[in-house]
RONU-859994 format. One record per residue (C-alpha): z, y, x; residue in one letter; chain. Coordinates in nm, 3 decimals. Example, Ala and Ser with C-alpha at 12.3 -4.5 7.8 and 13.67 -1.06 7.14 Angstrom:
BEGIN
        z        y        x  res  chain
    0.780   -0.450    1.230    A      A
    0.714   -0.106    1.367    S      A
***
This chain:
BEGIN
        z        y        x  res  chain
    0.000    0.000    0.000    X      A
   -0.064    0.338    0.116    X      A
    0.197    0.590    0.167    X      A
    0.303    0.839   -0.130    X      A
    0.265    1.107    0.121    X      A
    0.140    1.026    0.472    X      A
    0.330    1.173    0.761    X      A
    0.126    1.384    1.014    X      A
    0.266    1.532    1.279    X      A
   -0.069    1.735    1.386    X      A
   -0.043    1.877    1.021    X      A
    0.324    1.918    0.927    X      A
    0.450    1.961    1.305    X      A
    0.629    2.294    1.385    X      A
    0.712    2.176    1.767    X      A
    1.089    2.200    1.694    X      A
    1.199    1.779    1.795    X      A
    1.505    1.748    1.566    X      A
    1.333    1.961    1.247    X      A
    0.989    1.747    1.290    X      A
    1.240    1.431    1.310    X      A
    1.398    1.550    0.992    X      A
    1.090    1.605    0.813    X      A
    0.934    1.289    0.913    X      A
    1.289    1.110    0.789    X      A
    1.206    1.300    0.446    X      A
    0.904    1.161    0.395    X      A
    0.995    0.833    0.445    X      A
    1.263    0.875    0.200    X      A
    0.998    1.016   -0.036    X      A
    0.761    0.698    0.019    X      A
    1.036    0.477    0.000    X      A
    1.135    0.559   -0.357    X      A
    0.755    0.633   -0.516    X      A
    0.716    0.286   -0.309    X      A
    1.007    0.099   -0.513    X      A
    0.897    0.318   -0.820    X      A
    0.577    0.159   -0.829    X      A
    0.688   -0.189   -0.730    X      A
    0.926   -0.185   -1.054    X      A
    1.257   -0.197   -0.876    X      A
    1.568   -0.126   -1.095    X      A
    1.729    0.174   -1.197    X      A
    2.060    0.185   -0.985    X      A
    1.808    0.092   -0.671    X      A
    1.602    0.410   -0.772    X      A
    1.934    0.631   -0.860    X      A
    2.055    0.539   -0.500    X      A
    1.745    0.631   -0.304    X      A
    1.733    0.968   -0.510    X      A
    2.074    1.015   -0.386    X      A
    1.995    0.945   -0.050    X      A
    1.699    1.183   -0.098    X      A
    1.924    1.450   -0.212    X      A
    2.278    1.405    0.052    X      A
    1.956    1.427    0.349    X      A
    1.807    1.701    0.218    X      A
    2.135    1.909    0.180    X      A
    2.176    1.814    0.571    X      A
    1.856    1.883    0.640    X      A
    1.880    2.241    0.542    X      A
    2.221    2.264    0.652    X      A
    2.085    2.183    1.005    X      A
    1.747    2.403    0.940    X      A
    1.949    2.697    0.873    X      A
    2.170    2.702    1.181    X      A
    1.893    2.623    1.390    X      A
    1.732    2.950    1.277    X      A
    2.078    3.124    1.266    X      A
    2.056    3.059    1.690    X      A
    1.689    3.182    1.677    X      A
    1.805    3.458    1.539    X      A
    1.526    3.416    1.238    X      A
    1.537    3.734    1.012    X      A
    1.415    3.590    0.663    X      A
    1.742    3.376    0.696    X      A
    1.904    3.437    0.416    X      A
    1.538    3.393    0.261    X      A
    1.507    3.089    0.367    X      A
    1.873    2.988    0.243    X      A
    1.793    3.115   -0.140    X      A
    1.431    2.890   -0.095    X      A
    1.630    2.577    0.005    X      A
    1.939    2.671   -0.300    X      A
    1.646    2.678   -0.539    X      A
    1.459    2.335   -0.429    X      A
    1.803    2.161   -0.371    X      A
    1.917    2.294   -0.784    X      A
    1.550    2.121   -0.879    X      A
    1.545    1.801   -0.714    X      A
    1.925    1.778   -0.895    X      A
    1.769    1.872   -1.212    X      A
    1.531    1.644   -1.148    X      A
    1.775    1.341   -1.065    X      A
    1.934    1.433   -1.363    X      A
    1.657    1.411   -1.600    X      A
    1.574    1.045   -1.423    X      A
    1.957    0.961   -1.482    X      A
    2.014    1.058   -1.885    X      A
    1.695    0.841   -1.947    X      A
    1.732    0.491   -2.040    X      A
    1.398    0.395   -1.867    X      A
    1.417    0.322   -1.456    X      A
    1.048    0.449   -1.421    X      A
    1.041    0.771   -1.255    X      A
    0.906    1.083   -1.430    X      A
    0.586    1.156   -1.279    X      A
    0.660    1.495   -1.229    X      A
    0.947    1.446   -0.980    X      A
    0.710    1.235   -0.769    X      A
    0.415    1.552   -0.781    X      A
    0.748    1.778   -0.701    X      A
    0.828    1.607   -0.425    X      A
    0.492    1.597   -0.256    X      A
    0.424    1.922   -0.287    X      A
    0.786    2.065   -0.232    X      A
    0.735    1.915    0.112    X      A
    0.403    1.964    0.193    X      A
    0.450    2.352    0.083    X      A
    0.750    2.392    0.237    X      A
    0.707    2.290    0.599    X      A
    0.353    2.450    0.559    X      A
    0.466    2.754    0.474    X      A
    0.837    2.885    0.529    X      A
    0.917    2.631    0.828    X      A
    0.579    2.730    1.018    X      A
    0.712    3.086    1.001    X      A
    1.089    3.019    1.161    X      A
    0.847    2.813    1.396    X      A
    0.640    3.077    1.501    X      A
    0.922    3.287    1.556    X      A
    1.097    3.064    1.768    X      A
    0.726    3.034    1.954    X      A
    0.712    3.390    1.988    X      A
    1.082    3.472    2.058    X      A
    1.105    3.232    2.380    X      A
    0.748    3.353    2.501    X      A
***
């Protein structure tokens, strides 16, 4: 089976070790559960990979933001109301997937997923990366 969303470093790199690392440890989460989503595994399987999703992602961003806090990154506190906002809708999402009685996942969480990622490191991260590029220059 091909991956839910295919991890490549050329594309989704920002040349920060421990952030691409993360990101790569995201995805895998992310292809893990569409993986097991599609394969028909059971709802407390899918309810603890979402968690697992969720608890990395929280450190993810914990770690994200105080590696830009010792770049010195000005849209900081940018970035920290971005990562408030995606971390409050992949819990709204999780909690939509909980209160149904069904253990497929909602299609929607899947496409918010992929995109959330792809987006995000694409956008935002490339810019704390470029800064960090430009800063030890």
């Amino acid at each position: 089976m091909n991956d839910f969303f295919p991890w490549d470093l050329a594309k989704y790199g920002l040349a920060i070790a421990e952030m691409d690392r993360q990101h790569e440890i995201l995805v895998q989460v992310m292809n893990r559960i569409a993986a097991r989503s599609a394969d028909g595994a059971p709802k407390p399987e899918l309810s603890r990979l979402l968690q697992q999703l969720l608890n990395y992602t929280v450190q993810h961003f914990e770690d994200e933001e105080g590696y830009m806090a010792s770049q010195a990154y000005p849209k900081l506190d940018t970035h920290r109301r971005i990562h408030a906002d995606l971390i409050a809708q992949l819990r709204g999402h999780i909690a939509s997937f909980e209160a149904r009685s069904s253990a497929q996942l909602d299609p929607a969480l899947l496409g918010f997923l992929k995109f959330w990622l792809a987006a995000h490191i694409q956008g935002i991260d490339k810019q704390y990366a470029e800064h960090t590029r430009r800063r030890s220059a």
